[in-house]
C-alpha positions as CSV (number, residue, x, y, z in Angstrom):
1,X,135.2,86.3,75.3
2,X,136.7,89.3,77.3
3,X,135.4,90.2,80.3
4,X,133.2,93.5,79.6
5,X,135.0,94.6,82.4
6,X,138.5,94.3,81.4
7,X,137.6,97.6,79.2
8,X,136.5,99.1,81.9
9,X,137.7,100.8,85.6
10,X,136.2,100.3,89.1
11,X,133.9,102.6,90.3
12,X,131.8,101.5,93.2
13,X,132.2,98.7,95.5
14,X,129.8,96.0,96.7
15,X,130.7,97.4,100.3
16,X,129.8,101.1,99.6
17,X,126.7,99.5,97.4
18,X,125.7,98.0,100.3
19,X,126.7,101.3,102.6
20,X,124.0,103.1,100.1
21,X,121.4,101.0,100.2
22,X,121.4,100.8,104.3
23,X,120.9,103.9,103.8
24,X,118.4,104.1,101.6
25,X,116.2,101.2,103.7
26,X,116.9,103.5,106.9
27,X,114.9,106.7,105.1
28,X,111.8,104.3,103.8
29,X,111.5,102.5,107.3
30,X,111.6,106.3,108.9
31,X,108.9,107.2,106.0
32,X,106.9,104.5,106.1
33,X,107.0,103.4,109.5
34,X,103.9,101.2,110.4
35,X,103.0,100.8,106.6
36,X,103.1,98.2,104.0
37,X,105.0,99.1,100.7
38,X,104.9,97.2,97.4
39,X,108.3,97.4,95.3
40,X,107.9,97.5,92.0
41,X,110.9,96.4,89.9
42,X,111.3,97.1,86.2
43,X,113.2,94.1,84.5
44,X,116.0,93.6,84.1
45,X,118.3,95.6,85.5
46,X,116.9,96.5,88.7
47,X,116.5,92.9,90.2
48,X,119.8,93.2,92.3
49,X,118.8,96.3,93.8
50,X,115.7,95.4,94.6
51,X,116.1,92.2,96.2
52,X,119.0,93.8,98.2
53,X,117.2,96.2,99.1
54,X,114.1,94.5,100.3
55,X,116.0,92.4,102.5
56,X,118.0,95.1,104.2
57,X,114.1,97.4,104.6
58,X,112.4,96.1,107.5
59,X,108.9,97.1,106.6
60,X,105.9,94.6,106.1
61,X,106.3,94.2,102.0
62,X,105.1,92.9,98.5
63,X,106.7,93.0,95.5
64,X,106.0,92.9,91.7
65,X,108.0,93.0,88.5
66,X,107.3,94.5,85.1
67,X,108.9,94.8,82.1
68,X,109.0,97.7,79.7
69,X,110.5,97.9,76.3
70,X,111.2,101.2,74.0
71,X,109.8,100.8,70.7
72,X,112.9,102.9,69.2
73,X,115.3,105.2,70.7
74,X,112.9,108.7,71.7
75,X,109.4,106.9,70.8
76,X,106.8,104.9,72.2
77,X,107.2,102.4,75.4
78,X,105.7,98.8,75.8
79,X,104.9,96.9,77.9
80,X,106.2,93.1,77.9
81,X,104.8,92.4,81.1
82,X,102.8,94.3,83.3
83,X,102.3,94.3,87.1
84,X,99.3,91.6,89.1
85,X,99.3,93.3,92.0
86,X,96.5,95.8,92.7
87,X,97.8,99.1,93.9
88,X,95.2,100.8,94.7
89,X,95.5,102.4,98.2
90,X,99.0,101.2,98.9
91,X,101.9,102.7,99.0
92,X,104.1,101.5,95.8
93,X,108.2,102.0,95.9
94,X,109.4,101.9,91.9
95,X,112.9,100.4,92.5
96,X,115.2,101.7,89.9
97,X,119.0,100.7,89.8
98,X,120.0,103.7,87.3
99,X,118.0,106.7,86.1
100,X,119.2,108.2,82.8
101,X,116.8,109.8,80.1
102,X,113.8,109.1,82.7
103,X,111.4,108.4,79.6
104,X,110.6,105.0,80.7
105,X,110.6,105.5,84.2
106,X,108.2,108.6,83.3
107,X,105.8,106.2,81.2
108,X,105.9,103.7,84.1
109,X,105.3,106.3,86.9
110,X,102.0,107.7,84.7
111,X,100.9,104.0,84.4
112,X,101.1,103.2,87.9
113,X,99.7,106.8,89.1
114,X,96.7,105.6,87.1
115,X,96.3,102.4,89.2
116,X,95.5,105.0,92.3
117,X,98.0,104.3,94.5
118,X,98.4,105.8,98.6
119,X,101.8,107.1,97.1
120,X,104.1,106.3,95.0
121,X,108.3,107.3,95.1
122,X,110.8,106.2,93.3
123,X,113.8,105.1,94.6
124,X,117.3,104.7,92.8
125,X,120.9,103.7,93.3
126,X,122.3,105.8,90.9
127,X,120.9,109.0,89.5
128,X,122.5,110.7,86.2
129,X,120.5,113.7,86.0
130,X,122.4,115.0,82.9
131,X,120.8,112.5,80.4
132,X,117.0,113.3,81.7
133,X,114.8,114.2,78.7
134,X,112.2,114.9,81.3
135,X,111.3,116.8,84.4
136,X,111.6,113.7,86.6
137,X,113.1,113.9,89.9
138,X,113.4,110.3,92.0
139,X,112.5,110.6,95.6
140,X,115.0,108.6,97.5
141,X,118.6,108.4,96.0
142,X,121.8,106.3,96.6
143,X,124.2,108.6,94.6
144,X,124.3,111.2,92.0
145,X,126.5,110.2,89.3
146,X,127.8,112.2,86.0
147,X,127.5,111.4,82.6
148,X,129.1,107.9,82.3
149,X,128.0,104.5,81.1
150,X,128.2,102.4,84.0
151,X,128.4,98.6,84.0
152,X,127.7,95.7,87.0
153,X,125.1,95.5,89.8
154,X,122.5,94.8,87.2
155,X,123.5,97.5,84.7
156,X,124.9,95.6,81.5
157,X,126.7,96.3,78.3
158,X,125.0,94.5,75.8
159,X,123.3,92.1,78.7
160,X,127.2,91.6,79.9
161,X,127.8,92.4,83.6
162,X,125.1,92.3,85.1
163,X,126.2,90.2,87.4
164,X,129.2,91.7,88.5
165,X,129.2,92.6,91.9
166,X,130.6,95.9,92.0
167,X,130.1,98.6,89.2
168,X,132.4,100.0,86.7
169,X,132.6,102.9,84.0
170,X,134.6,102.8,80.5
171,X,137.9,103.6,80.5
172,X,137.9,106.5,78.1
């Protein structure tokens, strides 16, 4: 089988990856200097990020993993495996790799907010606000992209690439 990325053309580089998510661990340890954070990481696709960038944030840290599902394309969201950690008074990082329509990242936000965090932000790589069904704005961001399917880093094509180290768009 092909490589899913021989259809496809370089976009971002593991070194300006990286470049981002310094970044982005610079702005949490400014914002949460002195405090504990828990990362949340939604499966499956945001497992790269996260553990990247939990090693580059030095903050005192948890982290827990859940697993959401959409029923069908615009409906309902469930949950294949929820989070153990309790959340309540602690400040909780959601750890996205890729925000696009928001709806599952809106239904996991509401789920969490219902736990009664300290806070809770959202934190993403890659933000595509022209696919967001909903008013959802993420809190810390790597990079604003356009409206392109992107592949690698954790983002797949048909749970191909994910492991590719840097990320790529379609060639058309």
């Amino acid at each position: 089988m092909a490589q899913v990325k021989d259809d496809m053309l370089p976009f971002i580089t593991q070194d300006e990856i990286k470049k981002l998510i310094r970044g982005l661990a610079k702005q949490l340890e400014f914002d949460y200097e002195g405090k504990e954070v828990v990362f949340i990481c939604p499966l499956r696709g945001s497992i790269h990020f996260c553990a990247d960038l939990m090693r580059e944030t030095k903050l005192p840290q948890q982290v827990d993993f859940v697993h959401l599902q959409a029923v069908e394309k615009g409906g309902a969201i469930k949950i294949i495996k929820d989070i153990g950690t309790n959340i309540a008074g602690k400040h909780v990082l959601i750890v996205e790799e890729i925000i696009d329509t928001g709806r599952t990242l809106s239904f996991l936000r509401n789920r969490l907010l219902a736990s009664s965090p300290a806070s809770l932000k959202i934190v993403t790589l890659l933000d595509k606000p022209a696919r967001r069904e909903l008013p959802l704005r993420p809190d810390y961001i790597g990079r604003t992209i356009d409206d392109r399917y992107v592949v690698g880093y954790g983002m797949d094509s048909e749970e191909y690439g994910r492991n590719y180290p840097d990320i790529y768009f379609l060639k058309n």
